[in-house]
PDB file of N, CA, C, O and CB in Angstrom:
ATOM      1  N   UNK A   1     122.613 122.627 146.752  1.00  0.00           N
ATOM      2  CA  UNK A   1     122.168 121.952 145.548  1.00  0.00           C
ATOM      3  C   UNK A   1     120.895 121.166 145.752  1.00  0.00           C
ATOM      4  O   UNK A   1     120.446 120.419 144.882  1.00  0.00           O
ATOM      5  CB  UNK A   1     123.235 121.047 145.052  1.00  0.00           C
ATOM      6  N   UNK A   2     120.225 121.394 147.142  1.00  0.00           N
ATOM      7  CA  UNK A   2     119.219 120.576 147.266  1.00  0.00           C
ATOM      8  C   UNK A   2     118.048 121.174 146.954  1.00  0.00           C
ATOM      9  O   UNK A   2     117.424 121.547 147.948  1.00  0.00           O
ATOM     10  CB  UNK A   2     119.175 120.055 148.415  1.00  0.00           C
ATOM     11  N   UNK A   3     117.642 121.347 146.126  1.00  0.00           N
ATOM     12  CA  UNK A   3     116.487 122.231 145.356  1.00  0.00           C
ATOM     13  C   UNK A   3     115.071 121.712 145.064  1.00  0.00           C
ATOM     14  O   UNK A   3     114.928 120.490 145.050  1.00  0.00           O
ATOM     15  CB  UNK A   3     116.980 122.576 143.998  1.00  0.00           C
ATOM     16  N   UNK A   4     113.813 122.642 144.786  1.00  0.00           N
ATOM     17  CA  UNK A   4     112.514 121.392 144.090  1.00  0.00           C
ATOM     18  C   UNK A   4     112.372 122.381 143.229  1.00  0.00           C
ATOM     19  O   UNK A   4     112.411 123.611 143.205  1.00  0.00           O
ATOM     20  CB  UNK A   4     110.824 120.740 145.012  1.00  0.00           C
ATOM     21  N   UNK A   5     112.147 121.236 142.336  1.00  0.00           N
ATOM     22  CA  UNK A   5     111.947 121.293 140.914  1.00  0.00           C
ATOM     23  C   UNK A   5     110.247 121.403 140.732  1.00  0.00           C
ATOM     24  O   UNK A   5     109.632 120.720 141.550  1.00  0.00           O
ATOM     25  CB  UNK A   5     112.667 119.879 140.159  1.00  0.00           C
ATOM     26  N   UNK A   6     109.694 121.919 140.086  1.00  0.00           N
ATOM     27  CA  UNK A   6     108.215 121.913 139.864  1.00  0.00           C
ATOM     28  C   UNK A   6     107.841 122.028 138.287  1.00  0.00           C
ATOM     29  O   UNK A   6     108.408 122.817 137.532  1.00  0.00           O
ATOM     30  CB  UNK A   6     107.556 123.158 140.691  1.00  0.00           C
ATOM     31  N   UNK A   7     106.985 121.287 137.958  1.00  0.00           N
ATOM     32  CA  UNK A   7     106.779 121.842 136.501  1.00  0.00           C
ATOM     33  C   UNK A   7     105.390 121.383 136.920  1.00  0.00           C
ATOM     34  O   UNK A   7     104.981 120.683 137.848  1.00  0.00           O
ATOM     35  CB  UNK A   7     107.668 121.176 134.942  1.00  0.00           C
ATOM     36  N   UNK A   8     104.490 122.371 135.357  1.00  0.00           N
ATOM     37  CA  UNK A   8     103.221 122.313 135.467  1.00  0.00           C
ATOM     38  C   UNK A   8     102.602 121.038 135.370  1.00  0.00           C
ATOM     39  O   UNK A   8     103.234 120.008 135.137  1.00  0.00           O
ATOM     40  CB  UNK A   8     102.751 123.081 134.661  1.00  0.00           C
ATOM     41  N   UNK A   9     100.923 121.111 135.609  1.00  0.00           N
ATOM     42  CA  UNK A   9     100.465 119.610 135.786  1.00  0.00           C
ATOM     43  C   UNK A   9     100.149 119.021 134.295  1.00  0.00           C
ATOM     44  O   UNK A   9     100.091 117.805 134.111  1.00  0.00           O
ATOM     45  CB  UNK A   9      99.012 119.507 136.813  1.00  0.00           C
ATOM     46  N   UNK A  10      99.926 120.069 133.130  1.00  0.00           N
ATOM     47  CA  UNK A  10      99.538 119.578 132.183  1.00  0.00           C
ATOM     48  C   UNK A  10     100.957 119.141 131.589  1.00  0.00           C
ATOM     49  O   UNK A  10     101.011 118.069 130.987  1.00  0.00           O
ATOM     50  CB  UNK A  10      98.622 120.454 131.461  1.00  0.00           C
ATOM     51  N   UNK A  11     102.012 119.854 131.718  1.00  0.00           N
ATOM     52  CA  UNK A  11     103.305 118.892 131.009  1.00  0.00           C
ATOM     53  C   UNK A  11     103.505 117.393 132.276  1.00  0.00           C
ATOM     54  O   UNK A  11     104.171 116.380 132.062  1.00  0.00           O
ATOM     55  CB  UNK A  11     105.261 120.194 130.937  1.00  0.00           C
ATOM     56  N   UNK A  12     102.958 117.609 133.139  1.00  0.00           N
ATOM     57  CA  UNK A  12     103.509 116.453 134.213  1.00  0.00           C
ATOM     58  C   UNK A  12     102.354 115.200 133.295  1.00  0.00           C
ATOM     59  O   UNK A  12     102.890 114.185 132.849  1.00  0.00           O
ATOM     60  CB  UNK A  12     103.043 116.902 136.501  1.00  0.00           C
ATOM     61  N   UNK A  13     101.434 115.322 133.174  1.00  0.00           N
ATOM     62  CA  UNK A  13      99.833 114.515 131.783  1.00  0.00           C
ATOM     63  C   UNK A  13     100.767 114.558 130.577  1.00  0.00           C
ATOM     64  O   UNK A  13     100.968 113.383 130.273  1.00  0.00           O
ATOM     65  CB  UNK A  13      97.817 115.916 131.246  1.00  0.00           C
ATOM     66  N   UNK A  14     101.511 115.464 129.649  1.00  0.00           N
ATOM     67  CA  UNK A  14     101.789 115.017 128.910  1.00  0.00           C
ATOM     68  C   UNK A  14     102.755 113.761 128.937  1.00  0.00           C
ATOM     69  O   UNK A  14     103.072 112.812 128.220  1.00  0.00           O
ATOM     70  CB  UNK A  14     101.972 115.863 128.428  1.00  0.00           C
ATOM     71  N   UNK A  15     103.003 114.239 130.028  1.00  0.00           N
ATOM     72  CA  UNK A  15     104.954 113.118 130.055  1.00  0.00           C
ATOM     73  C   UNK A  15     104.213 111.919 129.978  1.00  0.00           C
ATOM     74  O   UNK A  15     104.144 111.250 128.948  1.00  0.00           O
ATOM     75  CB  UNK A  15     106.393 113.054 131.958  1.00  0.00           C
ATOM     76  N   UNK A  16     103.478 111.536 131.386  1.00  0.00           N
ATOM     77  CA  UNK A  16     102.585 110.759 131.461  1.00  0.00           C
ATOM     78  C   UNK A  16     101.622 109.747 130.497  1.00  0.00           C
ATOM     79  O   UNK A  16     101.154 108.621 130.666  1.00  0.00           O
ATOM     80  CB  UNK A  16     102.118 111.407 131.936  1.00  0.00           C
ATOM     81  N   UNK A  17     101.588 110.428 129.746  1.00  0.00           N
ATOM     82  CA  UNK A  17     101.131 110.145 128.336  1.00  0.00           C
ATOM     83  C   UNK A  17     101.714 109.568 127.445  1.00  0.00           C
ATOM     84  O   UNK A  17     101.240 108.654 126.770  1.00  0.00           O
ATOM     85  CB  UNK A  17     100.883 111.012 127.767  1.00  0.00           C
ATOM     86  N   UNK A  18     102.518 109.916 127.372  1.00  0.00           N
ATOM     87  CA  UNK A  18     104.142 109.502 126.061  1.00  0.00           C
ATOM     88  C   UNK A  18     104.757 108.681 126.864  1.00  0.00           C
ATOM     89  O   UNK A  18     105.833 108.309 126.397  1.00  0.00           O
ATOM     90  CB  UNK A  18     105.553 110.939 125.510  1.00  0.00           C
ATOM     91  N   UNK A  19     104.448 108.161 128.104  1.00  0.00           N
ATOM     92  CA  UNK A  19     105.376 107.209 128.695  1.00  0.00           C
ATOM     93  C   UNK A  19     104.264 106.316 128.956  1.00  0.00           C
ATOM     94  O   UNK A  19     104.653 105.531 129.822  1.00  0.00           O
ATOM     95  CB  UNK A  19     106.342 107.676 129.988  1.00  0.00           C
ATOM     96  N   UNK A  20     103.019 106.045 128.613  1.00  0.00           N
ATOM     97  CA  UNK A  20     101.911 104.882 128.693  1.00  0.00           C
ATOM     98  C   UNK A  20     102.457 104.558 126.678  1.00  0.00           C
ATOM     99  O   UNK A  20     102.818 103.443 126.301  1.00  0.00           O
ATOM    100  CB  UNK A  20      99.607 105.672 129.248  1.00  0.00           C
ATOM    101  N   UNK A  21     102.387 105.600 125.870  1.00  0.00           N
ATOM    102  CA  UNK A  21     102.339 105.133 124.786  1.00  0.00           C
ATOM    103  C   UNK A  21     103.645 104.549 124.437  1.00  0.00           C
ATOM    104  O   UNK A  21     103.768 103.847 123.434  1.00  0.00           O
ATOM    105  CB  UNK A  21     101.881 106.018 123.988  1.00  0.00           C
ATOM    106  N   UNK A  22     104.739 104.845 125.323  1.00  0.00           N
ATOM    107  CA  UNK A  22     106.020 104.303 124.718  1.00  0.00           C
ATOM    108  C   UNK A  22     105.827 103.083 125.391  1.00  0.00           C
ATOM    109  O   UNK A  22     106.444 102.188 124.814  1.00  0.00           O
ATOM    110  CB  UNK A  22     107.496 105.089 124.981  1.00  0.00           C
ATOM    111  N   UNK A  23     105.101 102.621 126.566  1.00  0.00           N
ATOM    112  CA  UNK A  23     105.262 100.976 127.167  1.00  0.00           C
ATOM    113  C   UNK A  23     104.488 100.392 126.205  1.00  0.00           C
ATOM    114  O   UNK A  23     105.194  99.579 125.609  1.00  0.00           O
ATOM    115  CB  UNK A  23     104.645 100.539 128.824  1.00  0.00           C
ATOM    116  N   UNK A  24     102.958 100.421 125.599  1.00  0.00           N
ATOM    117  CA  UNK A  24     102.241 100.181 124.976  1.00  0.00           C
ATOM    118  C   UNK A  24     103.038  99.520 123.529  1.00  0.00           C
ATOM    119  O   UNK A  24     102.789  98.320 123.423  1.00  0.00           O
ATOM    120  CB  UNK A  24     101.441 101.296 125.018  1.00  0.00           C
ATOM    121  N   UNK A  25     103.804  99.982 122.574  1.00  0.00           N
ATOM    122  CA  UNK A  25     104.011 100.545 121.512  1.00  0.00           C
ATOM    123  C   UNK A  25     105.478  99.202 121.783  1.00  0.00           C
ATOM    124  O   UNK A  25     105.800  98.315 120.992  1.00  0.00           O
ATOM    125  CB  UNK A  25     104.079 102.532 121.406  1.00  0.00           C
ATOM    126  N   UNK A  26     105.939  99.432 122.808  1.00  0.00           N
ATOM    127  CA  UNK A  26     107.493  98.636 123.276  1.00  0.00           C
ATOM    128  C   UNK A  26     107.355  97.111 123.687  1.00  0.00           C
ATOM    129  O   UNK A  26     108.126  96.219 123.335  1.00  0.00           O
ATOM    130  CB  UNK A  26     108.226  99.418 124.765  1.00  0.00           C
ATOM    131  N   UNK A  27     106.014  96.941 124.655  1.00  0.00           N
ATOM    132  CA  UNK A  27     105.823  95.692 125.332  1.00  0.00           C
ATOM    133  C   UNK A  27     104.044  95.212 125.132  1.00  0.00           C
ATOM    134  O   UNK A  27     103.631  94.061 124.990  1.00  0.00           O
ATOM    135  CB  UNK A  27     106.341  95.966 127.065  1.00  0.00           C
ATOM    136  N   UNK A  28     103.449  96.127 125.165  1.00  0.00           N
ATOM    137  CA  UNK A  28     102.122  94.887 124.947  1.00  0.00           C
ATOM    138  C   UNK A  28     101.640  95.095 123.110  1.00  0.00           C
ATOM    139  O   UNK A  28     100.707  94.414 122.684  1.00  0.00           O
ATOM    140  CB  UNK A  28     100.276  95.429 126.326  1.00  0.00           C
ATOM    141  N   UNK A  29     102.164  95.792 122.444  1.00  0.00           N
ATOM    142  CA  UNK A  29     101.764  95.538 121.322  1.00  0.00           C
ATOM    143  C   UNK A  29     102.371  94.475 120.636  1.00  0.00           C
ATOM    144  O   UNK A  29     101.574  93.767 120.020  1.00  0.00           O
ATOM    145  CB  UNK A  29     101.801  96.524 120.719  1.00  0.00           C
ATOM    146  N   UNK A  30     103.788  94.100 120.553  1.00  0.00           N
ATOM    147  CA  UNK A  30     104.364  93.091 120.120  1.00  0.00           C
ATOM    148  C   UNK A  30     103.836  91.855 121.246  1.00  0.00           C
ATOM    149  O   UNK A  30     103.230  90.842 120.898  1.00  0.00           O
ATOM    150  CB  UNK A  30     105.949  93.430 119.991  1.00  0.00           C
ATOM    151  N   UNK A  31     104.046  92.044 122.023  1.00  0.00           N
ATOM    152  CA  UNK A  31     103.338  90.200 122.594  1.00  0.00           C
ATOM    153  C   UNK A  31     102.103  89.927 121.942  1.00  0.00           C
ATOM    154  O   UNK A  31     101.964  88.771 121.541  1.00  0.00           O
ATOM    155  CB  UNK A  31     102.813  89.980 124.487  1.00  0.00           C
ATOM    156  N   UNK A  32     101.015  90.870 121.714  1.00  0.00           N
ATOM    157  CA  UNK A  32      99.808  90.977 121.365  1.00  0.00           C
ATOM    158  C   UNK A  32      99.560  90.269 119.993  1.00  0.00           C
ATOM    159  O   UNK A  32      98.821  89.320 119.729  1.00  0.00           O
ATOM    160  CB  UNK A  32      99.486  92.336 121.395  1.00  0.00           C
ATOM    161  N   UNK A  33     100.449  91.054 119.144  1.00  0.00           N
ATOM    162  CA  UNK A  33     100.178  90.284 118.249  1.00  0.00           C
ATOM    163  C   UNK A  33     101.261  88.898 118.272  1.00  0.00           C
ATOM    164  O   UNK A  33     101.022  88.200 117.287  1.00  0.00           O
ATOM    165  CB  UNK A  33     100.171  91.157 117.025  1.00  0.00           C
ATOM    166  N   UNK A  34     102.147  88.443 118.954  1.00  0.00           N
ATOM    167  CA  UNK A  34     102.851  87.077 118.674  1.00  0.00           C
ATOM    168  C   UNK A  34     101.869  86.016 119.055  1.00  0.00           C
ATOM    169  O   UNK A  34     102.130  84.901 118.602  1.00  0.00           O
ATOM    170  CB  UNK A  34     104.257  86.870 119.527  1.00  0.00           C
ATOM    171  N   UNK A  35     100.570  86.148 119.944  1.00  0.00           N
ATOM    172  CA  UNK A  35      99.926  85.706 120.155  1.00  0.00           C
ATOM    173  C   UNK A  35      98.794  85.589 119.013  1.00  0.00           C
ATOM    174  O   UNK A  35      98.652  84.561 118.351  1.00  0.00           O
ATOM    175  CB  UNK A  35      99.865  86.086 121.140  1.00  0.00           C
ATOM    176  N   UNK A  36      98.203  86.450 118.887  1.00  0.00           N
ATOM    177  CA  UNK A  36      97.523  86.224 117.649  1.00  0.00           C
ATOM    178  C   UNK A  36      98.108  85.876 116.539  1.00  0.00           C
ATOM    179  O   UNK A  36      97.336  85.442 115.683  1.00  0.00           O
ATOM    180  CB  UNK A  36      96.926  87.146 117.330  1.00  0.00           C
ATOM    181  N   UNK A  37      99.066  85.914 116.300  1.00  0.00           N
ATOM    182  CA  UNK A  37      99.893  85.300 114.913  1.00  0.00           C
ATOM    183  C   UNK A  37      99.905  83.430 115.097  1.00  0.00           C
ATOM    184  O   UNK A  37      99.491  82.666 114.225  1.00  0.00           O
ATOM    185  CB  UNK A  37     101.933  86.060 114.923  1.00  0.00           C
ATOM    186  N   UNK A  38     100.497  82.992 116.477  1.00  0.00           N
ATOM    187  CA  UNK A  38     100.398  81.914 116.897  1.00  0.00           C
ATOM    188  C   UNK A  38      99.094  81.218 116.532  1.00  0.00           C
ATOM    189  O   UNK A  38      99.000  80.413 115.605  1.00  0.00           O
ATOM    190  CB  UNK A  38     100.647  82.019 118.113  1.00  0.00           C
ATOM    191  N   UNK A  39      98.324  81.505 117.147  1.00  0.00           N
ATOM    192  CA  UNK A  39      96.996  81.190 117.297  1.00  0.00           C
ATOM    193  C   UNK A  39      96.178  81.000 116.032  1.00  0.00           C
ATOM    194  O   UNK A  39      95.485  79.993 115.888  1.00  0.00           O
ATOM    195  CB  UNK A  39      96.435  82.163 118.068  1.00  0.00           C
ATOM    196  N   UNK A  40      96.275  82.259 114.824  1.00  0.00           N
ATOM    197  CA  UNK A  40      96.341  82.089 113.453  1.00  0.00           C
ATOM    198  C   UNK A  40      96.712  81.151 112.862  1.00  0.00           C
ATOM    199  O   UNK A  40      96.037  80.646 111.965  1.00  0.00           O
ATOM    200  CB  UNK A  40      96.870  82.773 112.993  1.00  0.00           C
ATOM    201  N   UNK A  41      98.195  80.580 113.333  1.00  0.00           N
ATOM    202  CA  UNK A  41      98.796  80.156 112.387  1.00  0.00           C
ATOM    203  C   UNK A  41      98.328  78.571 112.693  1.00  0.00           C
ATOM    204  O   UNK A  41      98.239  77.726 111.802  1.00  0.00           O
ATOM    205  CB  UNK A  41     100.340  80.620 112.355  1.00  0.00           C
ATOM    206  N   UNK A  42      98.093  78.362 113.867  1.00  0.00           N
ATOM    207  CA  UNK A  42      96.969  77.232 114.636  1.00  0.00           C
ATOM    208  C   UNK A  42      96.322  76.860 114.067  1.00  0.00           C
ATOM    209  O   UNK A  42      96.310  75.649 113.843  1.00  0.00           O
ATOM    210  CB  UNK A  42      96.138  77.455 115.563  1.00  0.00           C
ATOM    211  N   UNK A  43      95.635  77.517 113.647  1.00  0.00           N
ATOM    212  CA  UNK A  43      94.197  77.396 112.750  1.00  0.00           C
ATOM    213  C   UNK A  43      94.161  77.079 111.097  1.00  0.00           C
ATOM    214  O   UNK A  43      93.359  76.346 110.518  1.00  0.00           O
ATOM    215  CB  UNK A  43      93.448  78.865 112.870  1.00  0.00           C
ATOM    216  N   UNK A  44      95.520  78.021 110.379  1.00  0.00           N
ATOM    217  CA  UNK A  44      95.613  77.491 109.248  1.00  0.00           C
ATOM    218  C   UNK A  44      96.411  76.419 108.854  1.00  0.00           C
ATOM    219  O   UNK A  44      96.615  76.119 107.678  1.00  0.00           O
ATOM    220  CB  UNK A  44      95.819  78.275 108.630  1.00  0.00           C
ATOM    221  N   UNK A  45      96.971  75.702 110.049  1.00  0.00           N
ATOM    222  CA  UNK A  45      97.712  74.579 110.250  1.00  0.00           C
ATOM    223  C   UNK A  45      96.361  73.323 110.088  1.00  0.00           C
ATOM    224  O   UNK A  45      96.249  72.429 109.249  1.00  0.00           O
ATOM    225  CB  UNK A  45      98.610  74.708 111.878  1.00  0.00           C
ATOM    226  N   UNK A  46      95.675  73.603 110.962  1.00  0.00           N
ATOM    227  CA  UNK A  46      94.258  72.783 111.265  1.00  0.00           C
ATOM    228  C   UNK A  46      93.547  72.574 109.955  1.00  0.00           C
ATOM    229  O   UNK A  46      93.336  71.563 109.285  1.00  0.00           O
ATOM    230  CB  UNK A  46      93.176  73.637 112.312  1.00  0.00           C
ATOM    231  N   UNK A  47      93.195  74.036 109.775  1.00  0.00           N
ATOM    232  CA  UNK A  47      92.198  73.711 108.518  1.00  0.00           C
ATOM    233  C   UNK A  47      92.894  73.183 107.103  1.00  0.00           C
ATOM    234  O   UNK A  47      92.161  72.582 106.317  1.00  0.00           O
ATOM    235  CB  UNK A  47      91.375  75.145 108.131  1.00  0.00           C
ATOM    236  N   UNK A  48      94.544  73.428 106.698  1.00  0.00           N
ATOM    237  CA  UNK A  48      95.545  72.737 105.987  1.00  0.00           C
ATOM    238  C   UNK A  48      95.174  71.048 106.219  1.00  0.00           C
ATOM    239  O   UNK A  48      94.896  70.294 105.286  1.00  0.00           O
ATOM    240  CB  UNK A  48      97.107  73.238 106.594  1.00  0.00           C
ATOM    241  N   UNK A  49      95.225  70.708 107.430  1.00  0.00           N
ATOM    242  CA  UNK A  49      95.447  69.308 107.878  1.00  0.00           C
ATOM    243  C   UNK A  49      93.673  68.913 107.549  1.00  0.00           C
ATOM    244  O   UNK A  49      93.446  68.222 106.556  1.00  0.00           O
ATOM    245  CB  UNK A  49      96.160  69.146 109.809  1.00  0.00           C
ATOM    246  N   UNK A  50      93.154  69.118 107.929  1.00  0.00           N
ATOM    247  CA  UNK A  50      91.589  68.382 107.739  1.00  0.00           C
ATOM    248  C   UNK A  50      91.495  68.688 105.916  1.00  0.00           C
ATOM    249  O   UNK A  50      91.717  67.633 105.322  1.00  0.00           O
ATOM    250  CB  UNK A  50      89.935  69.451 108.936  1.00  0.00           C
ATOM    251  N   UNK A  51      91.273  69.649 105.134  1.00  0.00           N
ATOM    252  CA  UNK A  51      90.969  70.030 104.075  1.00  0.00           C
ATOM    253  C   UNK A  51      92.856  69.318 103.009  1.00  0.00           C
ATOM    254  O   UNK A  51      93.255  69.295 101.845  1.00  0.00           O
ATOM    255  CB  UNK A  51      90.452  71.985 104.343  1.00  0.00           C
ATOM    256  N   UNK A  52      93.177  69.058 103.850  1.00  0.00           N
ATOM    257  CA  UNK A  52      94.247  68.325 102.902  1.00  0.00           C
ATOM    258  C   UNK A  52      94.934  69.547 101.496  1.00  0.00           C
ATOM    259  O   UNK A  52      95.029  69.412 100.276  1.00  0.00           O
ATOM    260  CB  UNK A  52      93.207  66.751 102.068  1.00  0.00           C
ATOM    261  N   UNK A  53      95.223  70.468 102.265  1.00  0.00           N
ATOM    262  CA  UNK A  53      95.393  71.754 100.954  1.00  0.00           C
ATOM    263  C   UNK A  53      96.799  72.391 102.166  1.00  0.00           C
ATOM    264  O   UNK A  53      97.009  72.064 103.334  1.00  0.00           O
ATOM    265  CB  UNK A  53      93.335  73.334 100.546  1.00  0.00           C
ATOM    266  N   UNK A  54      97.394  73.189 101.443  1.00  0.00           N
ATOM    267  CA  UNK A  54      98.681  73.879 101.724  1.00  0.00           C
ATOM    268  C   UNK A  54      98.453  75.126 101.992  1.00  0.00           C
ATOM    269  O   UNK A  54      97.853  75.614 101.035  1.00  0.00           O
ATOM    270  CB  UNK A  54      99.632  73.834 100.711  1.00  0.00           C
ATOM    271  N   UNK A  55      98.628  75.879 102.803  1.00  0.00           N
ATOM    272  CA  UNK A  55      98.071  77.166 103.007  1.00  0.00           C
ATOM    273  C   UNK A  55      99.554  77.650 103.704  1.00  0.00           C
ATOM    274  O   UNK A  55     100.169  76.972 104.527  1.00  0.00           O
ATOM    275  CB  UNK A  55      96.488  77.232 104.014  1.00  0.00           C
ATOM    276  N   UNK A  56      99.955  78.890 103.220  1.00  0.00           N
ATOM    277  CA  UNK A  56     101.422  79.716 103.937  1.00  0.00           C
ATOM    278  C   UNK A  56     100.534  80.432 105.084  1.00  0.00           C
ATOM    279  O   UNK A  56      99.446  81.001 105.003  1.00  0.00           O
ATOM    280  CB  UNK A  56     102.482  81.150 102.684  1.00  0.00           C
ATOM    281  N   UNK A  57     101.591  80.144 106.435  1.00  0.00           N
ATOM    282  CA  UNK A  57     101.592  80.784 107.566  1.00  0.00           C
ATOM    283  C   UNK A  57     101.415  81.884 107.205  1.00  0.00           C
ATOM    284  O   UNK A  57     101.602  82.219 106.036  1.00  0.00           O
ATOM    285  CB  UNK A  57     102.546  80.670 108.336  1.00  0.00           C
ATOM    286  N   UNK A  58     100.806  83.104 108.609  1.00  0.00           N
ATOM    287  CA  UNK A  58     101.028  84.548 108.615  1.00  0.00           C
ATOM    288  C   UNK A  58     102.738  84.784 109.102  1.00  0.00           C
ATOM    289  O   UNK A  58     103.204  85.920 109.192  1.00  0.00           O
ATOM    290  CB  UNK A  58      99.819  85.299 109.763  1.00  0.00           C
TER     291      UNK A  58
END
């Protein structure tokens, strides 16, 4: 049962591929934006507070 397995190089790039876009898509796109949402919401907190006006979070 101790066998090698081989598959071609362009399906070995595709896999490769779909497994950068599934980390992407899973872990740095959502931090990405919780950060920029934060940071946004920073700002319309700020400019609320100096300009004395009510502005809804993102």
């Amino acid at each position: 049962m101790s066998g090698q397995i081989t598959i071609s190089i362009w399906l070995f790039l595709f896999l490769i591929i779909v497994l950068v876009i599934a980390l992407l898509d899973r872990i740095l796109i959502p931090s990405t934006r919780w950060f920029f949402r934060r940071r946004i919401n920073a700002v319309i907190e700020e400019i609320g507070t100096r300009l004395n006006i009510e502005m809804r979070p993102f």
